[in-house]
C-alpha beads as a LAMMPS data file, in Angstrom:
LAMMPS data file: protein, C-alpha beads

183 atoms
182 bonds

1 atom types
1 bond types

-500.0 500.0 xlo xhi
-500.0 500.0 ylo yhi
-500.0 500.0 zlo zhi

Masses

1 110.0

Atoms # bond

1 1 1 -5.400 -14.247 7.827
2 1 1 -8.386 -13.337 5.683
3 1 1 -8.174 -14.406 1.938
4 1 1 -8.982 -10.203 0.544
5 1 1 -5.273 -9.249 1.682
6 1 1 -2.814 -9.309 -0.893
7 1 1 0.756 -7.119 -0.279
8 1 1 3.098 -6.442 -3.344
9 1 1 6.511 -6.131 -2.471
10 1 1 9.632 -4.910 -4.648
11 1 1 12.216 -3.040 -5.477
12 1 1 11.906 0.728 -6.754
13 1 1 10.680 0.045 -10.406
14 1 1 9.953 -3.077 -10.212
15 1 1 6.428 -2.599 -11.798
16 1 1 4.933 -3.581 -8.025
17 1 1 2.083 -0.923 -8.816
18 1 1 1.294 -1.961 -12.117
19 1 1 1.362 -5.437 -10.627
20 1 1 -1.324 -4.405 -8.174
21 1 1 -3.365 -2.274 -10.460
22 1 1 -3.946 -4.982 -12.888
23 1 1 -4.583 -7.699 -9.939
24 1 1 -7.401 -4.953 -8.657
25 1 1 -8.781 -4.126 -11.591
26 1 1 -10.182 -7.920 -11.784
27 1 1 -12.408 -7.369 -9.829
28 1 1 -16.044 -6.578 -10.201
29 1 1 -18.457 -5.172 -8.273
30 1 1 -20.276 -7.207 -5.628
31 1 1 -23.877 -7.665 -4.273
32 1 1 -25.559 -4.691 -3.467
33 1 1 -22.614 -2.404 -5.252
34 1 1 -22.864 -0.214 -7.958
35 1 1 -21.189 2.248 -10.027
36 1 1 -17.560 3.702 -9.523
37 1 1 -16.217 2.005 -6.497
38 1 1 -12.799 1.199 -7.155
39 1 1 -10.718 3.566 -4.532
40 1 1 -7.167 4.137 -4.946
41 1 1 -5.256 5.317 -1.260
42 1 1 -2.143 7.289 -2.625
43 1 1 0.005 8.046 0.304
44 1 1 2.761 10.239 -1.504
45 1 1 3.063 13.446 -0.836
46 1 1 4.516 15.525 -4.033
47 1 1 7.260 17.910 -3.129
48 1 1 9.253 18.618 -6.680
49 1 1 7.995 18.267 -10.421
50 1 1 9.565 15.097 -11.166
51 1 1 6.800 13.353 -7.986
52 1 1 4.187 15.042 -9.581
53 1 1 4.840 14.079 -12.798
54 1 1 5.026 10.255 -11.748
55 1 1 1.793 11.132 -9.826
56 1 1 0.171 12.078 -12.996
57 1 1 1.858 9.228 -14.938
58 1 1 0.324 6.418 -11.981
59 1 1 -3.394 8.806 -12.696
60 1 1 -3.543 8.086 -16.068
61 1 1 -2.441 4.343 -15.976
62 1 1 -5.216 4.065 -13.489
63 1 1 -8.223 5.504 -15.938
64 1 1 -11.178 7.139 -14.792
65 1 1 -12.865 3.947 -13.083
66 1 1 -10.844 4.312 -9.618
67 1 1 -11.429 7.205 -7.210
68 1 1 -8.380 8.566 -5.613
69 1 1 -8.389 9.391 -2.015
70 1 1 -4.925 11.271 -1.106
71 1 1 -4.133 10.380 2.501
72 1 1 -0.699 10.816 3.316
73 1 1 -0.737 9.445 6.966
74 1 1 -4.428 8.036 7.961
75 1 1 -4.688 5.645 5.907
76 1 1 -6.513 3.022 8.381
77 1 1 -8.963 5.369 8.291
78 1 1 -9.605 6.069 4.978
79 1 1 -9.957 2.240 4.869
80 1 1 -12.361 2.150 7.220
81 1 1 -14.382 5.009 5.809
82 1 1 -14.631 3.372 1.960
83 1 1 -14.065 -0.547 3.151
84 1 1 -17.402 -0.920 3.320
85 1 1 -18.876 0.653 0.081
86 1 1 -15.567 -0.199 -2.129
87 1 1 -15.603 -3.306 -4.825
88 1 1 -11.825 -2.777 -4.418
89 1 1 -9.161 -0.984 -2.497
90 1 1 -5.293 -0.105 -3.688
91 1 1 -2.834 1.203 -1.189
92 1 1 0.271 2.493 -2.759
93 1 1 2.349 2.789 -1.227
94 1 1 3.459 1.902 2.759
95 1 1 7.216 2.848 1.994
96 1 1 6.036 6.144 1.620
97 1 1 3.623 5.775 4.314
98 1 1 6.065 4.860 6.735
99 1 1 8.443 7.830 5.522
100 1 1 5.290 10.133 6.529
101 1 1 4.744 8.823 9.822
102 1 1 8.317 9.505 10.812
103 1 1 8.186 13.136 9.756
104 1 1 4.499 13.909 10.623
105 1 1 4.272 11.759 13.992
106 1 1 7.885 11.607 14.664
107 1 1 7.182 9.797 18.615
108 1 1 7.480 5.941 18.665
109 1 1 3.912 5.580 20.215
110 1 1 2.196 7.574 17.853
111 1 1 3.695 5.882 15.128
112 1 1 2.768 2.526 16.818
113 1 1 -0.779 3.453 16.869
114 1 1 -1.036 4.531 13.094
115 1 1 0.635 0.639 12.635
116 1 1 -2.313 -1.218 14.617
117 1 1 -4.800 1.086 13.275
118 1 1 -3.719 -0.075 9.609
119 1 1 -3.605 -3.389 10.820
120 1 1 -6.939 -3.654 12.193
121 1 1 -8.769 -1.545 9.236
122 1 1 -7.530 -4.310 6.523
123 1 1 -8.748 -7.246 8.933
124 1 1 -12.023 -5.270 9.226
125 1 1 -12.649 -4.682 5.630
126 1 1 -14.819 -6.354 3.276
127 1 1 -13.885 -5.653 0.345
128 1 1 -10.626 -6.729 -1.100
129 1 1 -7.208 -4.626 -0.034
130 1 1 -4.212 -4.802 -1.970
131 1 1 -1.497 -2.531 -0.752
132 1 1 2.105 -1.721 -2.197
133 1 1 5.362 -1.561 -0.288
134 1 1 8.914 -1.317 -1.468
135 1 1 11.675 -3.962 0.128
136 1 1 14.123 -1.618 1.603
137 1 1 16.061 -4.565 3.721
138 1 1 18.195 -6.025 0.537
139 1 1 20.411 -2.920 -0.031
140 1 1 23.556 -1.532 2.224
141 1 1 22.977 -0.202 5.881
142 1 1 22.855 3.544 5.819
143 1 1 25.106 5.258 7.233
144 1 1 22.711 8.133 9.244
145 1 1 20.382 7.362 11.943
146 1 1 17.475 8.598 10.350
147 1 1 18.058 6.165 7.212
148 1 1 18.342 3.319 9.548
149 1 1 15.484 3.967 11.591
150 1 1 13.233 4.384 8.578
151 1 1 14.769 0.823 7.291
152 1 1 14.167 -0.715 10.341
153 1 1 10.466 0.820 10.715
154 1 1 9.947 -0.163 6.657
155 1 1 11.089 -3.954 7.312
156 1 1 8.941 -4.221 10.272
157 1 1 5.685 -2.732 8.794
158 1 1 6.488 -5.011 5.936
159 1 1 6.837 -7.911 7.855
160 1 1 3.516 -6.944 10.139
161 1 1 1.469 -6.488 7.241
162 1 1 2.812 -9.886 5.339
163 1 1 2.014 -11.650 8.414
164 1 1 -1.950 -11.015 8.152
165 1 1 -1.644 -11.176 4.657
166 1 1 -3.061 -13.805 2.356
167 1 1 -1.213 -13.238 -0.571
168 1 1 2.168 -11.945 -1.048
169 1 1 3.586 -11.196 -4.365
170 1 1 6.983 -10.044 -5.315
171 1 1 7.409 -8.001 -8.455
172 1 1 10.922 -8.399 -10.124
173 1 1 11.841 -6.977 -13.638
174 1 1 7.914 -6.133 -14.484
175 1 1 7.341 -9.834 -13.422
176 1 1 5.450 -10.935 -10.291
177 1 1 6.143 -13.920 -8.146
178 1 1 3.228 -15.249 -5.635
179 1 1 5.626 -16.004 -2.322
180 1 1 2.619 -16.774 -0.064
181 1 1 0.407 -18.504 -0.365
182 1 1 2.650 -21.682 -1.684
183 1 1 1.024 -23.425 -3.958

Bonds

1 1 1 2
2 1 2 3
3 1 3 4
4 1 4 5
5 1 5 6
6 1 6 7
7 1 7 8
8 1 8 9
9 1 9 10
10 1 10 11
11 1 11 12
12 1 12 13
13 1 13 14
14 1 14 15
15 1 15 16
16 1 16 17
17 1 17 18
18 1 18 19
19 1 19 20
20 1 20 21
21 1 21 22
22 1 22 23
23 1 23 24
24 1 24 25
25 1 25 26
26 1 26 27
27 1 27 28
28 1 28 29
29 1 29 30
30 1 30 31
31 1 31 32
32 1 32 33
33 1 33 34
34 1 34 35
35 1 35 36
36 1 36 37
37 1 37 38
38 1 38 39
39 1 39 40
40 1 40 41
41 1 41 42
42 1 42 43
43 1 43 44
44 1 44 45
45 1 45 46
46 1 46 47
47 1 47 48
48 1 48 49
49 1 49 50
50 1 50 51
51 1 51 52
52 1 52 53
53 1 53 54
54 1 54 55
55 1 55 56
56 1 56 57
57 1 57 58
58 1 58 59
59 1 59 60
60 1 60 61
61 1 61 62
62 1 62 63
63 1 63 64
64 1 64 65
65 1 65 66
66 1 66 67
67 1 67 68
68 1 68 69
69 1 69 70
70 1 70 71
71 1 71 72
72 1 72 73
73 1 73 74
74 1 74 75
75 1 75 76
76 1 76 77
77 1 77 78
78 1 78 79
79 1 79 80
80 1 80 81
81 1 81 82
82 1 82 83
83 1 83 84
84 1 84 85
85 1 85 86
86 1 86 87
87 1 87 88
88 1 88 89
89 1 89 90
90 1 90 91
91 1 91 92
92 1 92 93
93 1 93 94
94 1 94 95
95 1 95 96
96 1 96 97
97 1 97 98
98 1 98 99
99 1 99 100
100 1 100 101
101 1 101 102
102 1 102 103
103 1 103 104
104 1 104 105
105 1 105 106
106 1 106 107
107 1 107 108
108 1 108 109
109 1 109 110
110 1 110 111
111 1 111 112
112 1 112 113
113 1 113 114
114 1 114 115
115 1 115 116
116 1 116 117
117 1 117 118
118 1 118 119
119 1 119 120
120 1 120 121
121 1 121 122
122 1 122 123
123 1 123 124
124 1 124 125
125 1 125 126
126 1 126 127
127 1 127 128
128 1 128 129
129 1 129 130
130 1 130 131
131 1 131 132
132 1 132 133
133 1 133 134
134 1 134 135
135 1 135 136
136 1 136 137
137 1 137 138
138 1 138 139
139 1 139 140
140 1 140 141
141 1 141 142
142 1 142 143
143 1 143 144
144 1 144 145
145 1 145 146
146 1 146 147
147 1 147 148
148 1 148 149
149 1 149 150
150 1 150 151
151 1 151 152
152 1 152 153
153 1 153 154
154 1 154 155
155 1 155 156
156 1 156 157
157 1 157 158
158 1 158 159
159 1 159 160
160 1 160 161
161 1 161 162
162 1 162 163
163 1 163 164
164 1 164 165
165 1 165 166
166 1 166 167
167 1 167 168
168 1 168 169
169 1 169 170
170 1 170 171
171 1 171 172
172 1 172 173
173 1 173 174
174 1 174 175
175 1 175 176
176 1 176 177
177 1 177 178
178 1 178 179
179 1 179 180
180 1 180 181
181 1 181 182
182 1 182 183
């Protein structure tokens, strides 16, 4: 468990990404860094005009000072390529992550591999990683196959991630609670 992992967790809403931002944007750059090296992983891939205006809307909260790196599915290795010359790097988010490894990978063992490859990239970094996920486990259990099997993969990524996580914060109403570590 290294101490530069910190997952936000919430509900759809919940202000989990502004939670995030403003827990990034703390920090400053470090020895040997200069310049612009905030990077920002967006995973979400816009398909109507209401996702691209909450894209913009997420842009602008951001400001100029972060770099955005749109990586729908590799995101281990986008982590790997700017871990090493970031101050700071935001995931947001794995919900929509894991939706885009079931529809882009679709077979169990590819989707496995994308998993550990995430896993090991945020161990390997150096920089500080703070990555956004929605809880999907507190609602009802859908009712298609699909919608279960994304639950189940959510929950488990969640879980996998929390586990080599430092810090875990849940956002509720705009307000965020530090779950791990206790205090």
């Amino acid at each position: 468990m290294k101490e530069n992992i910190t997952l936000v967790i919430g509900g759809c809403r919940s202000g989990k990404s502004r939670f995030a931002l403003e827990a990034a944007d703390r920090f400053k750059a470090g020895p040997g860094i200069s310049g612009h090296h905030k990077f920002f992983i967006a995973t979400s891939v816009p398909t109507d005009p209401e996702m691209e205006a909450r894209v913009s809307a997420h842009r602008n909260e951001r400001g100029n000072d972060w770099q955005t790196i749109e990586e729908p599915v590799k995101i281990g290795k986008a982590i790997d390529t700017y871990g090493g010359k970031a101050d700071v790097i935001l995931v947001d988010c794995l919900t929509l992550w894991t939706s885009n490894l079931l529809f882009q990978l679709e077979e169990e063992d590819r989707i496995e591999a994308a998993i550990v490859e995430l896993e090991q990239a945020i161990t390997r970094s150096l920089c500080p990683i703070f990555l956004v996920t929605n809880e999907v486990g507190l609602g009802i259990v859908p009712e298609n196959r699909l919608a279960r099997r994304f639950r189940d993969l959510a929950g488990s990524v969640n879980q996998r991630i929390a586990k080599i996580a430092h810090t875990l914060a849940m956002t509720v109403a705009g307000i965020g609670v530090t779950i791990k570590p206790k205090s």
